[in-house]
Structure formats: structure tokens, C-alpha cells
C-alpha positions, 0 to 999 in steps of 0.5 A, a space after each residue: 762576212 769573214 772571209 775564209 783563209 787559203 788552206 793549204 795541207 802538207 803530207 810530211 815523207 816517211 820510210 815503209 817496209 814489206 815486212 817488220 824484219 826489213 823494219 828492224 834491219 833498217 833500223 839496225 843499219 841505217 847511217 847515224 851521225 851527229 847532225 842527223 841527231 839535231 832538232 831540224 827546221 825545214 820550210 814546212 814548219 815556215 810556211 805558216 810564218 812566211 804566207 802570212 794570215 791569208 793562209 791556214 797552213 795545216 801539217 797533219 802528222 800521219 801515223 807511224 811515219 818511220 814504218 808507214 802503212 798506206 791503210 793507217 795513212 787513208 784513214 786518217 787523211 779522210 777524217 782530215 778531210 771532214 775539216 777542209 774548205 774548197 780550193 785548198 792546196 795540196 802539197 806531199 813531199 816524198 812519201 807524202 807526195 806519192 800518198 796524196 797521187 795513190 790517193 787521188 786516183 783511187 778515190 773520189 775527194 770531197 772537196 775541190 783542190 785548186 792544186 797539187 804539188 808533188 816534191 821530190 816524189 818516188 814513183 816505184 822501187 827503182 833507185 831505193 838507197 836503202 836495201 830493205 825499204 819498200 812502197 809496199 803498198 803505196 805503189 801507184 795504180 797502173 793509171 793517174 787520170 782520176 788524180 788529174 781529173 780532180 784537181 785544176 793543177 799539178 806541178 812536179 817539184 824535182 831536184 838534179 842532184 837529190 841523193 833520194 829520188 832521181 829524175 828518172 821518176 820524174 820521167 815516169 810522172 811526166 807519162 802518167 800526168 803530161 799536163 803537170 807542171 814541171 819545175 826542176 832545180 839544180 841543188 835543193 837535192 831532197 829539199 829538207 832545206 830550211 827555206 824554200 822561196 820557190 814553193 812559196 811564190 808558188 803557193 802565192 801564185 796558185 
């Protein structure tokens, strides 16, 4: 009997506007530089090579990431999941992360999560860098009890000194969701870092 391999699904960030002149201004003034230009390896393209066999890493890219809409991101997400087996691990970073958390409270998921990790994940519009982004429609439901109810265990992964998204949206996480694992860092800033050790124990230990 093949036994089946831990999958483990990880919900990439993105940007979302209110409206496509917010869009077309964001563009026009976002910071460019040379490094910003470069191909870019970060610990999600590593997870496969580092976990190893026993795990079936699986990075779906959700459409139109630059401009993201929550309906296009659902749609997909749910023909995802007709491929998924049971107690497999959830992860969303940033954008990705506050999707998975709507999403979860919002709908009835079809397989069991054995966990969920949330990294670097907005909880509203407070402390947006950017003038013109926007959840838009990715704001969360007044309530996260459906979320925490369908998976065993959720951890907030956050950083002190990520220029993106303060601790402050932690705080609120924390009310929403007080039996989530907190685990705080002091310089992975928005953890686009090559390697993450961390999340890697962590998925071992889950």
C-alpha cells in the first residue's frame, strides 16, 4: 500500500486595488530599483527540495496577483481543492494568508486541514505603505470562528521589523483567533528571505 505523501499548499502574497486607476497609479509610482528587477528565490520555492519525499509541496499561482480579486482567487482555490487529500497543511503569506483566513470563515472546506499558518498577514487597511492599495474585497468577516473551527491548529507567523505589516495586525489576529499560536521573530522583516529554518521545523512538527 503507497502511502500518501503530506501536502502541504502555500497561498503566494499580492497587491489589490479598489479601483484600476489605483491600479495604473500604483504602477506609475511604485519604487524601482535594480534588485527589485532580479530573478528572486525565497524559502517557498525551497520547501519541496528541503522537506524532502515525504511531502507533496504544492504553489498554486492565483490569477492576476499584481491586481488580485478575491472572487477570481475563490474560484480557483476551489478547483484546487477537488485535487487535495485530508490533513494537509495550509500555508498563506501576506495577501495569500488574509485569503486562506476569509476563506475559511466564509466556507465549508472540503477536506480536513491538520494546520494553518498565517505569515506576515494583514488583518485590514491599517498601516498600508502604499496610498493607492486596498483589501477591497479580501476584508475579513466581522467573525473567524468558522476558520478556527475547521482546522486543529493555526499559528501567526509575524516579524518586528516587517516594513509591510506591523505587529498591530497581530494584536487583532490574537482577538479574532486567541487559541493561535504565536510565534514572532525579530528580523525576517516580510519574510521574502531566501531560507526560512522556522517554517520548516514547523511543518515537521505539525
Amino acid at each position: 500500500m503507497t502511502m500518501l505523501k503530506k501536502q502541504v499548499v502555500v497561498i503566494h502574497g499580492g497587491t489589490s486595488f479598489k479601483t484600476y486607476e489605483d491600479y495604473i497609479k500604483y504602477l506609475q509610482t511604485k519604487d524601482i530599483n535594480i534588485e527589485k528587477l532580479k530573478p528572486r528565490q525565497d524559502w517557498k520555492n525551497s520547501l519541496e527540495l528541503v522537506l524532502g519525499s515525504n511531502y507533496e509541496i504544492l504553489m498554486p499561482r492565483m490569477p492576476n496577483a499584481t491586481n488580485a480579486r478575491y472572487k477570481e482567487w475563490k474560484i480557483w482555490f476551489e478547483r484546487i481543492t477537488e485535487v487535495l487529500n485530508d490533513d494537509l497543511i495550509l500555508i498563506g503569506h501576506s495577501l495569500g494568508g488574509i485569503f486562506l483566513a476569509k476563506y475559511l470563515a466564509e466556507n465549508t472546506f472540503l477536506k480536513k486541514i491538520k494546520a494553518t499558518i498565517l505569515v506576515a498577514v494583514p488583518f485590514d487597511d491599517s498601516d498600508s505603505l502604499d496610498a493607492y492599495e486596498s483589501l477591497i474585497d479580501f476584508t475579513l468577516p466581522l467573525s473567524l470562528e468558522k476558520f478556527a473551527q475547521q482546522v486543529e491548529k493555526i499559528y501567526l507567523l509575524y516579524s518586528k521589523d516587517d516594513p509591510v505589516v506591523s505587529l498591530s495586525h497581530l494584536i487583532k489576529y490574537q482577538q479574532k483567533l486567541p487559541n493561535a499560536e504565536v510565534i514572532i521573530f525579530d528580523n525576517k522583516e516580510h519574510f521574502n528571505q531566501e531560507t526560512f529554518p522556522e517554517i520548516i521545523e514547523l511543518i515537521q512538527s505539525i
